[in-house]
C-alpha positions as CSV (number, residue, x, y, z in Angstrom):
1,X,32.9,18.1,-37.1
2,X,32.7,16.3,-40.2
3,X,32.4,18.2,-43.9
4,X,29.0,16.2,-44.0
5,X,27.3,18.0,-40.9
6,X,28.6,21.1,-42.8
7,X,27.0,20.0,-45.5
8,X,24.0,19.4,-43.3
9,X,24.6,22.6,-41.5
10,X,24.9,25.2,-45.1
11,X,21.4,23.6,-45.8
12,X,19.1,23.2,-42.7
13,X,20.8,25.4,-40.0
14,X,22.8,25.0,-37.2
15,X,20.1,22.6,-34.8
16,X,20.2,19.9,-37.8
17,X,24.0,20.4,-37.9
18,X,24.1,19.6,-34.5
19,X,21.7,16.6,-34.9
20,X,23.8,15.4,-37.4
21,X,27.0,16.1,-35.1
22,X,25.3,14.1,-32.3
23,X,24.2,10.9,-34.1
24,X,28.2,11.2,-35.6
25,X,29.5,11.2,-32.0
26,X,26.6,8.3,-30.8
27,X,28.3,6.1,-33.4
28,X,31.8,6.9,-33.2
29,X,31.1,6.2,-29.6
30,X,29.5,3.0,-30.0
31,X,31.6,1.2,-32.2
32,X,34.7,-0.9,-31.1
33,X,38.0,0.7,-31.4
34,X,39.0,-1.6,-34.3
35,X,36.7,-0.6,-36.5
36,X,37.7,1.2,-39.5
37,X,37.0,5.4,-39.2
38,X,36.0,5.0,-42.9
39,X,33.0,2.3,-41.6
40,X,32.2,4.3,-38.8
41,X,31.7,7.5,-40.5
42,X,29.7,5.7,-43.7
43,X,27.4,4.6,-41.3
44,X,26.6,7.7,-39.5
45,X,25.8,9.1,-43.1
46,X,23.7,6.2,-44.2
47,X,21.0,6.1,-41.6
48,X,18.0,4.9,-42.8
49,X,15.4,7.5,-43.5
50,X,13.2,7.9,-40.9
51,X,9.9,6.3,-40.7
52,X,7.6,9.0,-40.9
53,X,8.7,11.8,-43.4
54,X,10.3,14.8,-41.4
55,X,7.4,17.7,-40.6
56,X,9.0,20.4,-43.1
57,X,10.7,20.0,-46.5
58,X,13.4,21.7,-46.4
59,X,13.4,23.4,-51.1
60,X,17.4,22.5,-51.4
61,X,17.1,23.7,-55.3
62,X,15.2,27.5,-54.0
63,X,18.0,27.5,-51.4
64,X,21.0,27.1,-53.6
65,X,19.3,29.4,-56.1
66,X,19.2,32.2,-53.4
67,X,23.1,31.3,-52.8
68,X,24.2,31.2,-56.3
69,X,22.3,34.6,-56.8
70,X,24.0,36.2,-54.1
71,X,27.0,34.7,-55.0
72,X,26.2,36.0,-58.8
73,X,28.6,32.9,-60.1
74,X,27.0,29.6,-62.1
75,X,27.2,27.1,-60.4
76,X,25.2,23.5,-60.9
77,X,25.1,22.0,-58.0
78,X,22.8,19.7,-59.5
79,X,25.8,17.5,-60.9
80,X,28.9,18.5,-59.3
81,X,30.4,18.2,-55.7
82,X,32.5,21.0,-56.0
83,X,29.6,23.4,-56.8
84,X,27.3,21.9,-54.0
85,X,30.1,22.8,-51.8
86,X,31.2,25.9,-53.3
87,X,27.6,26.9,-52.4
88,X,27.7,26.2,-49.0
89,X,31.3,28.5,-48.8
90,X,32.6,25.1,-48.0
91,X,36.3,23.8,-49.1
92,X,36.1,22.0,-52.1
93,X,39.7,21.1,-52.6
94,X,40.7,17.6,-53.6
95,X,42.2,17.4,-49.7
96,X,38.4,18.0,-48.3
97,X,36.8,16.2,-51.1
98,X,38.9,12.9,-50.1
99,X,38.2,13.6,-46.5
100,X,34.6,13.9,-47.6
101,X,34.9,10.4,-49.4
102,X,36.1,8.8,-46.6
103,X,33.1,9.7,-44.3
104,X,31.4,8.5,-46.8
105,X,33.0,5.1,-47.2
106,X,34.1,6.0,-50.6
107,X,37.4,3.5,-50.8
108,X,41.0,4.4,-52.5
109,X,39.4,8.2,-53.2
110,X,41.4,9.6,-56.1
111,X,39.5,12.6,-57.2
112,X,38.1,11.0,-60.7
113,X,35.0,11.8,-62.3
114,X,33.7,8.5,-61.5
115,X,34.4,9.1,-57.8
116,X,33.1,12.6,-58.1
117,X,29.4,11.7,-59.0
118,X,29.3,9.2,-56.7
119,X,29.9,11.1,-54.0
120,X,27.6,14.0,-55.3
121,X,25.0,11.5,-55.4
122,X,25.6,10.0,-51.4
123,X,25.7,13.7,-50.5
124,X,22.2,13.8,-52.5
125,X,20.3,11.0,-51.5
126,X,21.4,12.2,-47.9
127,X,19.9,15.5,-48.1
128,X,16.7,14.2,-48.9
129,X,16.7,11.8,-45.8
130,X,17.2,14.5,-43.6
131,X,14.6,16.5,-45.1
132,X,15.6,18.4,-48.3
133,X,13.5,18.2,-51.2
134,X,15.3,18.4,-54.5
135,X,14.5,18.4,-58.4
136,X,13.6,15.0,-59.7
137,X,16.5,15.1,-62.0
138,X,19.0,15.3,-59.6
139,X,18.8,11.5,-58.1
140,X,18.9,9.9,-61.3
């Protein structure tokens, strides 16, 4: 399983984990064995939204204030990766945020800044095409 159906999982629940798990697999599957993992996985976390807007927004922000409460530690989620993650009681190490990148297609991953917010917003703009609604302010 891939750190972005963990993502998936910390925010919708297990069944959309496994969703995401499944269209992973379908395209792993589907692809020739020469193509790169990093194209593979990019693509399986790309999908296009889908057509008609999912029955129920998922509140991403109300969830991750619940978990930051309980966790009674500030952290903005809104702008970092490592405090999305931290959230979720995922790793957020350099080692799983590079493995992150490269499911994400993020090329030559070396932990910067730069790289950083990028990948916060993919994770992001993700979320909300699987169903999470989040502040205006956070896609920017």
């Amino acid at each position: 399983m891939g750190m972005f159906s963990k993502i998936i999982g910390g925010i919708f629940g297990k069944k959309k984990q496994e969703e995401q798990e499944q269209k992973e697999a379908a395209v792993v599957a589907a692809s020739p064995e020469s193509a790169p993992v990093e194209s593979v996985v990019a693509a399986t976390v790309s999908l296009e939204a889908p057509a008609v807007a999912p029955a129920e927004q998922v509140d991403v922000d109300a969830i991750f204030a619940e978990k930051a409460a309980a966790k009674g530690e500030k952290l903005d989620w809104k702008v970092s990766i490592v405090d999305l993650l931290k959230l979720l009681d995922l790793d957020s190490s350099y080692s799983a945020r590079k493995d992150l990148a490269v499911e994400l297609g993020i090329a030559g991953y070396e932990g910067t800044a730069e790289q950083n917010l990028q990948m916060h917003k993919i994770v992001v703009e993700n979320i909300v095409k699987n169903g999470g609604s989040v502040p205006g302010d956070v896609i920017a």
